[in-house]
C-alpha positions in Angstrom: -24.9 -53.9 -13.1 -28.4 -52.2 -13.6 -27.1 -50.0 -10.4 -23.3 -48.9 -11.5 -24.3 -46.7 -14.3 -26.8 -44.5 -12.4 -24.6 -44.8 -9.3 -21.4 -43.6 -11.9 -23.7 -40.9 -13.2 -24.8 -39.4 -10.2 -21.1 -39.7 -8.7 -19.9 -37.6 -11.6 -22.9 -35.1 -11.6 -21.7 -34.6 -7.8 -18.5 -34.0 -8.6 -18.9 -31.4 -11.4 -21.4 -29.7 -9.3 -18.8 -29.7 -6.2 -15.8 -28.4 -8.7 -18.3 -25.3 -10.2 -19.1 -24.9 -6.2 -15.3 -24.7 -5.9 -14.9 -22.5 -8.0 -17.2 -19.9 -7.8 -15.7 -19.8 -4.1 -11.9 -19.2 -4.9 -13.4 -16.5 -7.5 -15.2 -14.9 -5.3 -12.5 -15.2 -2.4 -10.4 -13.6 -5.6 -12.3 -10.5 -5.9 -12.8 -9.7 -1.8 -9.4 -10.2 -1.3 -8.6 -7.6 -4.0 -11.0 -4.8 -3.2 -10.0 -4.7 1.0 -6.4 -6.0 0.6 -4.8 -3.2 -1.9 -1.6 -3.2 -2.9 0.0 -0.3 -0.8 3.7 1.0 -0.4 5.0 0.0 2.8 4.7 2.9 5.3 8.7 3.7 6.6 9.1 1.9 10.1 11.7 2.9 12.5 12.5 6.5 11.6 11.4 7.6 15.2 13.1 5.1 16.7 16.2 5.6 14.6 16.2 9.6 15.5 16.0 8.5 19.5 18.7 5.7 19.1 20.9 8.0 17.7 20.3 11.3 19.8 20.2 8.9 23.1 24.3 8.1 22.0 24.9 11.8 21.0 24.0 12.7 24.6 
């Protein structure tokens, strides 16, 4: 009994230290991912290809 307490204790202080640890890792995770992944509008694909398809048929 003299041992559970301290063993709870330190178990607990693990764990809260592990969680902050946590979370400072998804924050930081957070904020790289948001200043080299920038929302951008999606370039058009395909018009080339389109232009070829359709003068390739015309011919």
């Amino acid at each position: 009994d003299a041992l559970v307490g301290p063993a709870g204790d330190a178990f607990l202080h693990a764990m809260h230290v592990t969680a902050l640890c946590g979370a400072g890792v998804a924050v930081l995770g957070a904020v790289v991912t948001a200043l080299f992944l920038p929302g951008r509008i999606p370039a058009a694909r395909g018009d080339a290809h389109d232009e070829e398809l359709v003068s390739t048929t015309d011919k």
